[in-house]
LUMVO-592666 format. One line per 8 residues: number of its first residue (from 1); their letters; for each residue x, y, z of C-alpha. Coordinates in Angstrom, 2 decimals. Example, Ala and Ser with C-alpha at 12.3 -4.5 7.8 and 13.67 -1.06 7.14 Angstrom:
2
1> as> 12.30:-4.50:7.80 | 13.67:-1.06:7.14
This chain:
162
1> xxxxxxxx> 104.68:13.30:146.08 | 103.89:15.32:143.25 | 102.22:18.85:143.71 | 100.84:20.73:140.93 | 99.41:24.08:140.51 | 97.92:24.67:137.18 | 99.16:27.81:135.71 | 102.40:28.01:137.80
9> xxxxxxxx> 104.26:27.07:135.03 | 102.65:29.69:132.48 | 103.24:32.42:135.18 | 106.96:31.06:135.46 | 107.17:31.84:132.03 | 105.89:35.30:131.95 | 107.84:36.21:135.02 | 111.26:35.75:133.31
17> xxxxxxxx> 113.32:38.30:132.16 | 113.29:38.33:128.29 | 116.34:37.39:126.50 | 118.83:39.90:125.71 | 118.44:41.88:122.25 | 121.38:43.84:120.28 | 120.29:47.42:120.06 | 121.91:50.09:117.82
25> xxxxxxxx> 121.31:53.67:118.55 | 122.25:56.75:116.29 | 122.71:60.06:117.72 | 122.64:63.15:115.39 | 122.52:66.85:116.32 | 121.03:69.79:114.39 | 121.68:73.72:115.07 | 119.18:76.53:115.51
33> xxxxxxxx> 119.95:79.94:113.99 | 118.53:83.21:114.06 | 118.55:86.74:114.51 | 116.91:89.14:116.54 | 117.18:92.76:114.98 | 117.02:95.76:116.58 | 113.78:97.50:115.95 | 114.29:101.13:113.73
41> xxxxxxxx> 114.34:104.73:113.77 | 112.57:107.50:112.18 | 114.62:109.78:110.10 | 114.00:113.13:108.41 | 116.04:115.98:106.86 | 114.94:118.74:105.59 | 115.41:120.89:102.46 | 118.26:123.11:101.79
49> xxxxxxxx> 118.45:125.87:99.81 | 121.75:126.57:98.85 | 120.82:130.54:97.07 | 121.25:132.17:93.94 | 124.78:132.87:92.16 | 125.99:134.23:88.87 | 127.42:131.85:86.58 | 130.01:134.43:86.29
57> xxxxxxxx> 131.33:134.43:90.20 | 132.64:130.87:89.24 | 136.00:131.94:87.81 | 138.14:129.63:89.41 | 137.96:127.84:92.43 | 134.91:129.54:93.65 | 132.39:128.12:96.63 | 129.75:129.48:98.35
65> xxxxxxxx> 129.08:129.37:101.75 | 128.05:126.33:103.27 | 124.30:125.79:104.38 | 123.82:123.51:107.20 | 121.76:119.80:107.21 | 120.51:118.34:110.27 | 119.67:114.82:109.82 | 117.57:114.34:112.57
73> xxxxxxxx> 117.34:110.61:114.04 | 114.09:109.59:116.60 | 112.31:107.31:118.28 | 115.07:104.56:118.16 | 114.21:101.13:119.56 | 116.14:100.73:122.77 | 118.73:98.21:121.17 | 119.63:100.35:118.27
81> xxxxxxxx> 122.81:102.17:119.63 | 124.39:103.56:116.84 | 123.46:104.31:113.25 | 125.26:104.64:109.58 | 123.89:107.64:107.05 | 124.92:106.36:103.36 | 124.38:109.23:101.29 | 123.85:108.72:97.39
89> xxxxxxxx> 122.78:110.66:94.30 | 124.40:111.24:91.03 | 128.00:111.94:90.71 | 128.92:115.29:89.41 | 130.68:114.86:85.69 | 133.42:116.86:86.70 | 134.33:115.27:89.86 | 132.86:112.42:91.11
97> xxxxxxxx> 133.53:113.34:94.66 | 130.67:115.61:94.14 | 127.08:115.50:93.59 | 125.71:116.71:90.42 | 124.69:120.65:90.05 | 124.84:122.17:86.87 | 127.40:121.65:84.17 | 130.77:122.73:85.94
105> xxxxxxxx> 129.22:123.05:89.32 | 129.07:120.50:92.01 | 127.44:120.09:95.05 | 129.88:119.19:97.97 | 128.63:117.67:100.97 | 130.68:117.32:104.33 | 130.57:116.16:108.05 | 130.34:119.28:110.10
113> xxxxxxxx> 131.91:117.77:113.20 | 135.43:116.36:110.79 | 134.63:118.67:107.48 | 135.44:115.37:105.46 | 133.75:115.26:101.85 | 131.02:112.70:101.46 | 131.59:111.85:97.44 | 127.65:109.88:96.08
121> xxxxxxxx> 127.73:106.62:98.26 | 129.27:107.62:100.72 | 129.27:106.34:104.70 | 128.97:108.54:107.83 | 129.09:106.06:110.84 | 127.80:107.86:113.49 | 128.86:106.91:117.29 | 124.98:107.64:118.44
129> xxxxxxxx> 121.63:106.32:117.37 | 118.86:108.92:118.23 | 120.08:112.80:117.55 | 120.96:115.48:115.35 | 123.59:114.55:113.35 | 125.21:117.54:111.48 | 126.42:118.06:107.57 | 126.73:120.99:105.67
137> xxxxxxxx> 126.32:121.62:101.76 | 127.46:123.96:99.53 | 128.17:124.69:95.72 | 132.02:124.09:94.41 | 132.97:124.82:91.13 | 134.00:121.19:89.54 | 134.99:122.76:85.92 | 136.53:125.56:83.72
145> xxxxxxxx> 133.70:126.27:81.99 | 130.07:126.30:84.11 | 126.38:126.43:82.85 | 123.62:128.13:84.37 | 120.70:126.80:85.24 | 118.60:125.61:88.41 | 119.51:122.83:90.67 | 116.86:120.56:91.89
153> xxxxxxxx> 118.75:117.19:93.12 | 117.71:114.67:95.69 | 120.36:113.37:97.63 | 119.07:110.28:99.43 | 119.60:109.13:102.91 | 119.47:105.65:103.85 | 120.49:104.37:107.94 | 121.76:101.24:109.05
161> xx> 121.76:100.24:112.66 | 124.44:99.37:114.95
């Protein structure tokens, strides 16, 4: 006896497992970069007057007093925790460890808290973000022979953070 179902055979078919296939598979990995910044500070310093001096009190090694400078650092983002101060301006001709004056007369600027000379360019690194941070200024003689005249030079303050 012979039984037949139609369309047991095409099932049959379907219902086997398909054949077995080579597969190749290629990995790769790629990196992610980035940087999250601290946010900033406000800065600000104010003028400083340094007074008025006879060309003819500079026989020598003479310096006036010192005059303070508070650079005063704010409103730093909670990540910032410490702060550079690069000070630059032009090099006096004389010495280039001071800023320019006049002709014979620098402008020496110093740390308060070490009293070491910041020459043009130079770094403070300060172990604090938000504060004052003190400096001082004052005139040094630089040369033999000095000019007169009047001394109107910006000394620019840039920060970097931590």
């Amino acid at each position: 006896m012979h039984l037949s179902i139609p369309g047991l055979a095409l099932a049959a078919i379907f219902l086997m497992p398909p054949t077995a296939s080579a597969q190749t598979t290629t990995t790769t990995n790629f990196n992610v970069t980035g940087t999250i910044l601290p946010g900033v500070c406000r800065i600000a310093v104010a003028d400083v007057d340094l007074g008025t001096y006879q060309a003819t009190q500079f026989t020598g090694a003479f310096t006036t007093p010192f005059q303070a400078v508070s650079v005063v650092v704010s409103q730093c983002d909670p990540l910032v925790s410490r702060v550079g101060l690069r000070f630059a301006g032009t090099a006096d001709g004389a010495d280039a460890t001071l800023f320019q004056g006049v002709a014979g007369i620098g402008i020496e600027l110093q740390r308060t808290a070490t009293g070491t000379r910041l020459a043009p360019g130079g770094l403070a690194q300060m172990t604090t973000a938000a504060g004052t941070h003190a400096f001082r200024v004052r005139f040094v003689q630089s040369a033999a022979t000095v000019a007169a005249g009047t001394v109107n030079r910006p000394i620019t303050v840039s920060m970097t953070y931590n």
